[in-house]
C-alpha positions as CSV (number, residue, x, y, z in Angstrom):
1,X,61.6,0.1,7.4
2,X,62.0,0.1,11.1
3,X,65.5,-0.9,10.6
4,X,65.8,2.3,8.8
5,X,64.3,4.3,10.6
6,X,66.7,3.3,14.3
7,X,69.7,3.9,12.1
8,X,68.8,7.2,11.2
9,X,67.9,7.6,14.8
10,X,71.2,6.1,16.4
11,X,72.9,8.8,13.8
12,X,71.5,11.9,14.7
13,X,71.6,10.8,18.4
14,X,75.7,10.0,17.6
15,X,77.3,13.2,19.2
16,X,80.5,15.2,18.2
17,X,83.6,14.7,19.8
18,X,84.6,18.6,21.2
19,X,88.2,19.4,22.5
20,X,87.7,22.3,25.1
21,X,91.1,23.9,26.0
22,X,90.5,26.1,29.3
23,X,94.2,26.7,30.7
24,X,93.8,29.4,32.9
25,X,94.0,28.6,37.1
26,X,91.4,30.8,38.2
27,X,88.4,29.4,39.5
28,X,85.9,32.0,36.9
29,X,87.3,30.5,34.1
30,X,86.8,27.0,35.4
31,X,83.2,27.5,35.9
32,X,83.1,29.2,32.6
33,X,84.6,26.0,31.0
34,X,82.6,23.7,33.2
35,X,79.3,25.7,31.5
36,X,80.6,24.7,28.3
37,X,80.7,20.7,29.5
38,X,77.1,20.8,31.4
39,X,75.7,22.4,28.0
40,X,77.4,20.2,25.2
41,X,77.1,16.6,27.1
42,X,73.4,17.7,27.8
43,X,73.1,17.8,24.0
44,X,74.5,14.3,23.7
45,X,78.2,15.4,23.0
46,X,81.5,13.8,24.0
47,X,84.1,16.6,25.8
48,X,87.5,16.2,26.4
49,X,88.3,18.6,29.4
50,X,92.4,20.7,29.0
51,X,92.0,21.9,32.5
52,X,94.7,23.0,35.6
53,X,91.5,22.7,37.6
54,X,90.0,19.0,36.8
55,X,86.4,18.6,38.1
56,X,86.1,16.2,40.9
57,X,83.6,14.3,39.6
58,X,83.0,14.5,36.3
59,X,79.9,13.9,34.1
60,X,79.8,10.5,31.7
61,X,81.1,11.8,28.4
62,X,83.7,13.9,29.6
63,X,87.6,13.2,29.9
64,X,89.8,15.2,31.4
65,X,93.3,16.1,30.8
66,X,95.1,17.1,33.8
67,X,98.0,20.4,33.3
68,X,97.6,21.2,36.9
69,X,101.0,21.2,36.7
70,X,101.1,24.4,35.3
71,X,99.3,25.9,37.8
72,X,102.3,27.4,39.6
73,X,103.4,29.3,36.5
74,X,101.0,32.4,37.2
75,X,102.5,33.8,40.5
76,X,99.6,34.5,43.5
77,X,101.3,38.1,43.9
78,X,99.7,39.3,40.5
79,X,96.2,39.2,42.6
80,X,97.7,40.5,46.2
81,X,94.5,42.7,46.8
82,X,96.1,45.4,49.5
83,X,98.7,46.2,46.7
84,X,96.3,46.8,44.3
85,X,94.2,48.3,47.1
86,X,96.8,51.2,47.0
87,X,97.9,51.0,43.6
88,X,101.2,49.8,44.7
89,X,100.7,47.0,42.5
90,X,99.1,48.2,38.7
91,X,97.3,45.6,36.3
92,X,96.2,47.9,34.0
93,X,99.0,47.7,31.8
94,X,97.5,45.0,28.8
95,X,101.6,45.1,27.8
96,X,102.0,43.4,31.3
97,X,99.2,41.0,31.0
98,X,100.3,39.8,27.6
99,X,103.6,38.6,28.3
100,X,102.7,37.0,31.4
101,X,99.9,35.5,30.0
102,X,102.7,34.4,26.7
103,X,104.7,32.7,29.6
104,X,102.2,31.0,31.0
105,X,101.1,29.2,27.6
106,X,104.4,28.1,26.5
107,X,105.2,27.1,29.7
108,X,101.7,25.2,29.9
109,X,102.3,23.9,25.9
110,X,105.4,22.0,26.9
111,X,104.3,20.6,30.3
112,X,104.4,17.0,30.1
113,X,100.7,16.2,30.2
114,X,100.5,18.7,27.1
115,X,103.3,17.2,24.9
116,X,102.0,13.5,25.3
117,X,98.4,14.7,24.5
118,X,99.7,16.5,21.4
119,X,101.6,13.4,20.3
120,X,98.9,11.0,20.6
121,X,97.9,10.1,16.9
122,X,95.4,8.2,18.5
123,X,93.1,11.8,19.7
124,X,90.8,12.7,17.3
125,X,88.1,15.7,17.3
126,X,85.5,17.4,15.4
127,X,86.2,20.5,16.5
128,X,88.2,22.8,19.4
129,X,87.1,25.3,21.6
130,X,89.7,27.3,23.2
131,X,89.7,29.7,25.6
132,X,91.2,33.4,24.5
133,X,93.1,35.4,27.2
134,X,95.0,38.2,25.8
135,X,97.1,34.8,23.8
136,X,96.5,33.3,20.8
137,X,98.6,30.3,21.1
138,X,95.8,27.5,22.1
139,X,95.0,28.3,18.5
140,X,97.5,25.5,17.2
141,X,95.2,23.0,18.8
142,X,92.9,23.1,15.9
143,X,96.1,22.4,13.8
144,X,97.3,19.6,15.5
145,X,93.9,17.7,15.2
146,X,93.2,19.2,11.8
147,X,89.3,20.5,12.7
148,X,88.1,24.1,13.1
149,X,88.7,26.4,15.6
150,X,86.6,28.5,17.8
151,X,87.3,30.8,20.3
152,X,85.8,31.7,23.6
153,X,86.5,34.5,25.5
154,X,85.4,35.8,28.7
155,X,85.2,39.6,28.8
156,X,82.8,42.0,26.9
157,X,83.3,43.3,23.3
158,X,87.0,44.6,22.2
159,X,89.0,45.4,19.7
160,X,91.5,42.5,20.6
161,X,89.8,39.7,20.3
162,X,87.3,41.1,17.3
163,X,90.5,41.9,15.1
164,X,90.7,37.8,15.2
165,X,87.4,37.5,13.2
166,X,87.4,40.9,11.3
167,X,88.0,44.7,11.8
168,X,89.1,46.6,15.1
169,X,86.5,48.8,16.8
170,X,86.6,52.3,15.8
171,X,88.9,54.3,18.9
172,X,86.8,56.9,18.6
173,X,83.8,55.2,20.4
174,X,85.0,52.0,21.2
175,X,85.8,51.5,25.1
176,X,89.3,50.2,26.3
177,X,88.2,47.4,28.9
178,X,91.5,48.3,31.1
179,X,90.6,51.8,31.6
180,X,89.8,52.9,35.2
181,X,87.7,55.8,33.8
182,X,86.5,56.8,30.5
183,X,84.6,59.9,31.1
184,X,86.7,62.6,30.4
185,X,86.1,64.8,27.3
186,X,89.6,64.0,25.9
187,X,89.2,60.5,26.3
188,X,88.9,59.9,22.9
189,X,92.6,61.0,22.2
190,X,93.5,59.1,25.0
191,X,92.0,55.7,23.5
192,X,93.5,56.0,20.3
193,X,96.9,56.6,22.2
194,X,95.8,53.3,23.7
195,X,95.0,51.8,20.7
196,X,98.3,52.5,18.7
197,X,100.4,51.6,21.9
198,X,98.4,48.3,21.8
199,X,99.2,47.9,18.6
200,X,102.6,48.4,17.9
201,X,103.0,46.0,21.5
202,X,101.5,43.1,19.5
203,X,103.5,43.7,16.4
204,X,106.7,43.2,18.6
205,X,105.4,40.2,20.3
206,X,105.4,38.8,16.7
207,X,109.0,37.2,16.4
208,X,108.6,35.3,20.1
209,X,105.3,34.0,19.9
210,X,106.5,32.7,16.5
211,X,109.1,30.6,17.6
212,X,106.7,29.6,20.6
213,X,103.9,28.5,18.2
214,X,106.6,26.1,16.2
215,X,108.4,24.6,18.9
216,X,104.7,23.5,20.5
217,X,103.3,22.0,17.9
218,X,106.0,21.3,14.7
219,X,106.1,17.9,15.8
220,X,103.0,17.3,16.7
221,X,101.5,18.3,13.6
222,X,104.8,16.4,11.4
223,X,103.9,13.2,13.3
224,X,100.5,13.4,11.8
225,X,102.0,13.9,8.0
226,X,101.0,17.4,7.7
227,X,102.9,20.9,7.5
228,X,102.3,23.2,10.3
229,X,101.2,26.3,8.6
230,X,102.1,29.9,9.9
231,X,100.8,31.2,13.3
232,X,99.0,34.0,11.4
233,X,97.0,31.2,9.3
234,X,95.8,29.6,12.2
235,X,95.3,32.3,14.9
236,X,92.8,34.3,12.4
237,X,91.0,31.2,10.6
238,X,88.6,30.7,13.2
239,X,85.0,29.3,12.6
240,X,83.4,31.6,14.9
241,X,84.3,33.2,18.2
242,X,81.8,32.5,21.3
243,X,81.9,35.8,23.5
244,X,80.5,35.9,27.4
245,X,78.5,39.8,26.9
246,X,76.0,41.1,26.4
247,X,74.0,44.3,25.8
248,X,72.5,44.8,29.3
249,X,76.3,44.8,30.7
250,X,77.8,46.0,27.4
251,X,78.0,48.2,24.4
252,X,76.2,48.7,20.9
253,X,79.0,47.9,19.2
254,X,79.1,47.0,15.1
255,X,80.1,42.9,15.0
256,X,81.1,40.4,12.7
257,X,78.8,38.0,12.1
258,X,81.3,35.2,13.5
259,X,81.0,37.0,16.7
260,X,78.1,35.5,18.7
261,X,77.1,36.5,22.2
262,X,76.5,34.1,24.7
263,X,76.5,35.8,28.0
264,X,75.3,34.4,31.0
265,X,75.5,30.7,29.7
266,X,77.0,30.0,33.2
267,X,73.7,30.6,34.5
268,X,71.9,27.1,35.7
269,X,68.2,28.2,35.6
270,X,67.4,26.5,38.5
271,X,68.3,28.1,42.0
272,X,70.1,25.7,44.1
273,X,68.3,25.8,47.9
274,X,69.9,27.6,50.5
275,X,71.5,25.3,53.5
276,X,69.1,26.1,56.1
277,X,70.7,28.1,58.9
278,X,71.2,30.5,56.1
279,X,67.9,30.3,54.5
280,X,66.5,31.3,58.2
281,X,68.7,34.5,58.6
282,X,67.9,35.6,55.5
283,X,64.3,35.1,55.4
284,X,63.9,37.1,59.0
285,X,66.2,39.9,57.4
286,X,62.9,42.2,57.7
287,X,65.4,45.3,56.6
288,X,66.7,43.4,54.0
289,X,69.9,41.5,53.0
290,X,73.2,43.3,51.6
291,X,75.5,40.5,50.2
292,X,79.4,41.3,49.7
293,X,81.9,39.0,47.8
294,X,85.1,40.1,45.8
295,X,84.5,37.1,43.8
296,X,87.0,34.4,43.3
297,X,90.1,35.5,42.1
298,X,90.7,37.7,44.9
299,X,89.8,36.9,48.6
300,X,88.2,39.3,51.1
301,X,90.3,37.5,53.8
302,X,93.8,38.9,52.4
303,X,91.7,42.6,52.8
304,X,94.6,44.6,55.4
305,X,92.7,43.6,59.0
306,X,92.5,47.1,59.7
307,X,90.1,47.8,57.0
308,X,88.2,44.5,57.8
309,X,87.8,46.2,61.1
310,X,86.8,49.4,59.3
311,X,84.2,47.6,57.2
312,X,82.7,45.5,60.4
313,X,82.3,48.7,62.3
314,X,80.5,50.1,59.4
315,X,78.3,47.8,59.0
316,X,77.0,47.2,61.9
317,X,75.5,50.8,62.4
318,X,73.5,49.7,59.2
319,X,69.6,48.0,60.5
320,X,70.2,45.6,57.5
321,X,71.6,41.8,57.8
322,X,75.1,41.8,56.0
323,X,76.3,38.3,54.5
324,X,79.7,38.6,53.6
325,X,81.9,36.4,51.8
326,X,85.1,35.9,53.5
327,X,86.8,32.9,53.1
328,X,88.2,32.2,56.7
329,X,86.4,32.3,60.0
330,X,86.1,36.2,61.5
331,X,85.6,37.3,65.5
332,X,84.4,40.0,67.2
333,X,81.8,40.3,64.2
334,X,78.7,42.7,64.5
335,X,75.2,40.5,65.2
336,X,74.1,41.7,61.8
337,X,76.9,40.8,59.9
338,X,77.2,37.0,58.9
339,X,80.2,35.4,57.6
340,X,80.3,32.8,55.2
341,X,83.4,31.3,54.1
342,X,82.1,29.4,50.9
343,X,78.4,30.9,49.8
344,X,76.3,30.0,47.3
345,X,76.3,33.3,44.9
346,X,73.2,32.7,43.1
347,X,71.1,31.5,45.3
348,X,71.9,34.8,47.6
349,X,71.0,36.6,44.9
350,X,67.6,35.1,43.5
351,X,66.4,35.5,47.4
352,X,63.3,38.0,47.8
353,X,64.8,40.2,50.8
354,X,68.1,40.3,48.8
355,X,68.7,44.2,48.3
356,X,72.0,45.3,47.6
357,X,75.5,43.5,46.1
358,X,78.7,44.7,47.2
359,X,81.1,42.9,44.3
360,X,84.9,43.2,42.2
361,X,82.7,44.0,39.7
362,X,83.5,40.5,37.7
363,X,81.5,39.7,34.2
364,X,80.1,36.5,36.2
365,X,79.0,38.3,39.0
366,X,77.0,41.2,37.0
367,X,75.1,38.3,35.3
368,X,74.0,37.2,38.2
369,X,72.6,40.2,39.8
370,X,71.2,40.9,36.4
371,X,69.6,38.0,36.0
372,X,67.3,38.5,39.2
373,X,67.7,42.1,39.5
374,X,69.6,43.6,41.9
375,X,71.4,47.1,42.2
376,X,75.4,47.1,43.2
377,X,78.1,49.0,44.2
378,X,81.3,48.0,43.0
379,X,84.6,47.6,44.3
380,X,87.0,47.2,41.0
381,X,90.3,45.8,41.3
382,X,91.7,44.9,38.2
383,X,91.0,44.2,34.6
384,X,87.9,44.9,33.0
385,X,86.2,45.0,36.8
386,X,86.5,48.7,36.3
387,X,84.9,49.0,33.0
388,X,82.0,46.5,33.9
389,X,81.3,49.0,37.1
390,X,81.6,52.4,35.3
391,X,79.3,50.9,32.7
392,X,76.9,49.6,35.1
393,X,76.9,53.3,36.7
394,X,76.0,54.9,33.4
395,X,73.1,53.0,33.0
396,X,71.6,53.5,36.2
397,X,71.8,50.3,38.6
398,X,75.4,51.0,40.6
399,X,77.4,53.0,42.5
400,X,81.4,52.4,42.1
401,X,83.5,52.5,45.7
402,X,87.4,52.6,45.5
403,X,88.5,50.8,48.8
404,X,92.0,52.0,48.8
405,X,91.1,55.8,48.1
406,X,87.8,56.7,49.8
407,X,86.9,56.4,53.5
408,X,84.5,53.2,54.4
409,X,81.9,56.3,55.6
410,X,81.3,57.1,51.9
411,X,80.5,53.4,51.0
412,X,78.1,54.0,53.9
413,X,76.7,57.1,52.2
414,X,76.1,55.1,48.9
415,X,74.1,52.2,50.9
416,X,72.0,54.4,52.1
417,X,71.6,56.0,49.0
418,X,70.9,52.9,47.4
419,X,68.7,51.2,49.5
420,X,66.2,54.5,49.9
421,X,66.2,55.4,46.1
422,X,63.9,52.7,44.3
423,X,65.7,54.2,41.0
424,X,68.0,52.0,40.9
425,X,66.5,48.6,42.1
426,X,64.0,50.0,39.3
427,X,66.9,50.5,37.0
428,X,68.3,46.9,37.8
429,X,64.9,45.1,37.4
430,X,65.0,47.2,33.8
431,X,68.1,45.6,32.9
432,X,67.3,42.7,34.1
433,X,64.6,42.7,31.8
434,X,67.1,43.3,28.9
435,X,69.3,40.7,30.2
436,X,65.7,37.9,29.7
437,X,65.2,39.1,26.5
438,X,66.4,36.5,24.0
439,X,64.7,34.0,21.8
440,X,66.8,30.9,23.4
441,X,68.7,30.4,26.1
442,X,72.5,31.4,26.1
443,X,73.1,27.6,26.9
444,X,71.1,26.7,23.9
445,X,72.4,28.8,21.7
446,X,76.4,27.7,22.3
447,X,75.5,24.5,21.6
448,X,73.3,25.4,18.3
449,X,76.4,27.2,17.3
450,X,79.2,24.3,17.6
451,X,76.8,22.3,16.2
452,X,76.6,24.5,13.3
453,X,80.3,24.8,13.2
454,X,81.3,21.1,12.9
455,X,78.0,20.6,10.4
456,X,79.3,23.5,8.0
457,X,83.0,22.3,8.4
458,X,84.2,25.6,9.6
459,X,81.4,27.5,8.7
460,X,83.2,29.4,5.8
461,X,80.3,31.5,5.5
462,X,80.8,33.6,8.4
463,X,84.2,34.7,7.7
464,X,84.1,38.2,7.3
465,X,85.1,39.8,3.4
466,X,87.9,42.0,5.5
467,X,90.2,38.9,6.8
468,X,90.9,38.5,2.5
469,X,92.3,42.0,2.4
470,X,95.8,43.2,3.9
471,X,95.8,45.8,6.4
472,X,97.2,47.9,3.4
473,X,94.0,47.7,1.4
474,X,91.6,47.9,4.4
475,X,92.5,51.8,4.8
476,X,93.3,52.1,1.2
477,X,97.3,52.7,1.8
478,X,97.8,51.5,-1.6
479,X,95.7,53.9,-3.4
480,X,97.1,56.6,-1.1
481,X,100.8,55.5,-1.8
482,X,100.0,55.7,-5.7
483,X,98.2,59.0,-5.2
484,X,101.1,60.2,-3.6
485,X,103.9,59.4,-6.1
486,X,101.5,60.5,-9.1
487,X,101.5,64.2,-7.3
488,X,104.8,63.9,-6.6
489,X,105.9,62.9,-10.3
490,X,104.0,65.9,-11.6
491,X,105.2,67.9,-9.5
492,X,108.7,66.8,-10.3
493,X,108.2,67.1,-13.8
494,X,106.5,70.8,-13.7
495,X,109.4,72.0,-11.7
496,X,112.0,70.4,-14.4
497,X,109.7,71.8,-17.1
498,X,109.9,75.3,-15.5
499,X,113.9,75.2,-14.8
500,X,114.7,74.2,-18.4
501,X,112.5,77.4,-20.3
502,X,113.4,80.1,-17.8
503,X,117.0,80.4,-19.3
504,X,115.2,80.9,-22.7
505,X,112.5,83.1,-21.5
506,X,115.2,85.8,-20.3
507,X,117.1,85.8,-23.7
508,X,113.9,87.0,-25.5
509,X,113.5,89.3,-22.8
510,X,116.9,90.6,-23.3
């Protein structure tokens, strides 16, 4: 009986073996995909780790598969902050994304780490997680190793990455996450513009991304005895899809049930401690602390020096301390300004006399105020960094600043604001409230959900009814079409009916 019972013990202890494919070179999306590793080895899971970004040390259980390589294939002047400052430089274009983000994966799928991963019969896995960035073609992945697919992204709720697991969003309500500014009463006509545009991009990207999806993985799959089905049949059969939103940053939207929220699974739980000589300055910050970071993908020290110099000046007329992020040393600074070239974000936060963010206005970076509380103002760039800021401004908690269009004195004007009206440190501690209020842990729940995945082989059940239909029958274009030529064959007919008796009708007449 004991005997038994440690083998049925030793089983359920046995983990899964999860591929995590997380190809992008920015440092968000490698803390992102490091929150995946912490979560699933916790759990008792082994990870293999596709990264341009390899963790320096990493945990037991995890290997890693080195495409640093590839690194170089994004170019550092799509993020050169003064021209997108001054809009000299515009991102906002999802067309420009896409194929830059295409060139990057096939350039990334045939590196040489990449090809003698994919050819190793010897790598087996349960199931792959891969990373969605405006590219489907880490899908194959799940091909190659013949296990089920799920995706992650890392943005809130749209149409582009739903369509994978069932229907678009309606345009009529839905939000485009590129849009600097969705408030205007014909904004609705604009979006579907948007939409269609979107659309009809992706249907020309068909034929190249094709040919891209073959050439990375024919072989691969053919050296494993199997036919590589089309990119269609693999691209929209995943399991589930693993989103970083949520409701306090995001919308009510209507969601597949393969489309599970996770936001904020980055999140560690437990505040690391300050180092000390920052601990002290902020604990005697008696007026409080205002923290500024542009995050991680862009760096406050490529800001122009003269607006540096604008922002310094500003600052130091305020009575609060001012803990900036800036990623190289800084002189002639005001006494109440600190500089930090590396700071631990989290920490700052979760700190009592924290009172104000100044931020990008990046996914990660709202979690984290929201997970303690605290009002921002918002200084989008790029990307969805607009969205997530107008957003946060509608319900209540932030102010929105645009660095390369209004003067520093009017990001003065909203500190002050911001700091004297308690509505919207009340508004933030609201949504922070929102932001607590699940039944487990977004951690707990990814894990739960792979789990599930790999258990349910697939988990069949969550595909949703629409992926059997073609487009065609979705919107009922067939019926229509049928509709269409029945009228017109009666009408046809009625008109030849009424040409052949009017000849007779006028000799009776006659």
């Amino acid at each position: 009986m004991l005997i038994v019972t440690l083998l049925a013990f030793l089983s359920i202890c046995d983990g899964y073996r999860v591929l995590l494919f997380f190809p992008i070179p920015g440092k968000s999306h490698s803390i992102l995909g490091e929150a995946y590793i912490r979560h699933l080895v916790n759990a008792g899971h082994e990870v293999t780790y596709i990264t341009p970004i390899p963790i320096k040390t990493p945990p037991a259980r995890v290997r890693q598969v080195d495409i640093s390589e590839t690194a170089g294939l994004l170019s550092e002047e799509l993020f050169n902050i003064e021209k997108l400052m001054y809009k000299e430089l515009d991102l906002q274009q999802i067309s420009l994304f896409e194929v830059v983000l295409r060139n990057f994966l096939n350039g990334t799928l045939h590196g040489k780490a990449m090809h003698k991963f994919l050819h190793d019969p010897k790598e087996e896995y349960d199931v792959v997680i891969v990373e969605w960035l405006y590219s489907e073609l880490g899908s194959g992945l799940s091909t190659v190793f013949n296990c089920p697919l799920i995706w992650s992204t890392s943005t809130e709720v749209h149409s582009g990455i739903i369509s994978l697991i069932g229907d678009d969003l309606n345009p009529s309500y839905a939000i485009n996450i590129w849009d600097r500014d969705f408030s205007s009463p014909l904004y609705r006509f604009k979006n579907l513009w948007t939409y269609l545009e979107n659309k009809y991009n992706k249907w020309t990207y068909v034929e190249p991304e094709n040919l891209i999806f073959e050439q990375a993985y024919r072989t691969a799959v053919e050296l494993r005895g199997r036919r590589l089905p089309s990119f269609d049949e693999v691209r929209f059969n995943a399991s589930i899809m693993l989103g970083n939103s949520h409701i306090a940053a995001g919308e009510s939207y209507p969601l597949p049930q393969a489309y599970k929220m996770i936001g904020g699974y980055h999140l560690k739980g437990v505040m690391e401690p300050l180092p000390k000589d920052l601990q002290k300055i902020m604990d005697e910050a008696k007026d409080g602390v205002i923290y500024f970071s542009l995050g991680t993908m862009l760096r406050s020290s490529a800001l122009p020096e003269a607006k540096k110099r604008e922002l310094l000046t500003a600052f130091s007329k305020l009575k609060q301390t001012v803990v900036w992020k800036h990623e190289t040393p800084m002189s002639n600074v005001p006494k109440n300004v600190h500089v930090l070239q590396w700071a631990p974000q989290q920490s700052i936060l979760a700190h009592p006399n924290t009172i104000l963010f100044i931020t990008h206005g990046g996914l990660l970076s709202l979690y984290e105020l929201l997970d303690v509380g605290v009002p921002l103002i918002g200084i989008p760039m790029f990307g969805d960094q607009f969205t997530n800021i107008n957003r946060a401004v509608l319900k209540g908690f932030a102010k929105r600043f645009d660095i390369g269009e209004q003067p520093v004195s009017q990001l003065v004007e909203y500190i002050k604001e911001m700091i004297e009206n308690p509505l919207y440190r009340q508004r933030a501690k609201e949504m922070s409230l929102v932001f607590h209020s699940h039944v487990v842990p977004p951690g707990q729940e990814l894990v739960h959900w792979v789990e599930h995945v790999i258990k349910t082989r697939g988990a069949p059940h969550f595909r949703s009814v629409s992926m059997r239909l073609h487009f065609y029958q979705k919107y009922y274009l067939d019926l229509l079409t049928f509709i269409l030529l029945l009228l017109s064959t009666i009408v046809y007919v009625a008109i030849k009916i009424l040409k052949r008796k009017t000849p007779v009708d006028l000799k009776k007449h006659e």
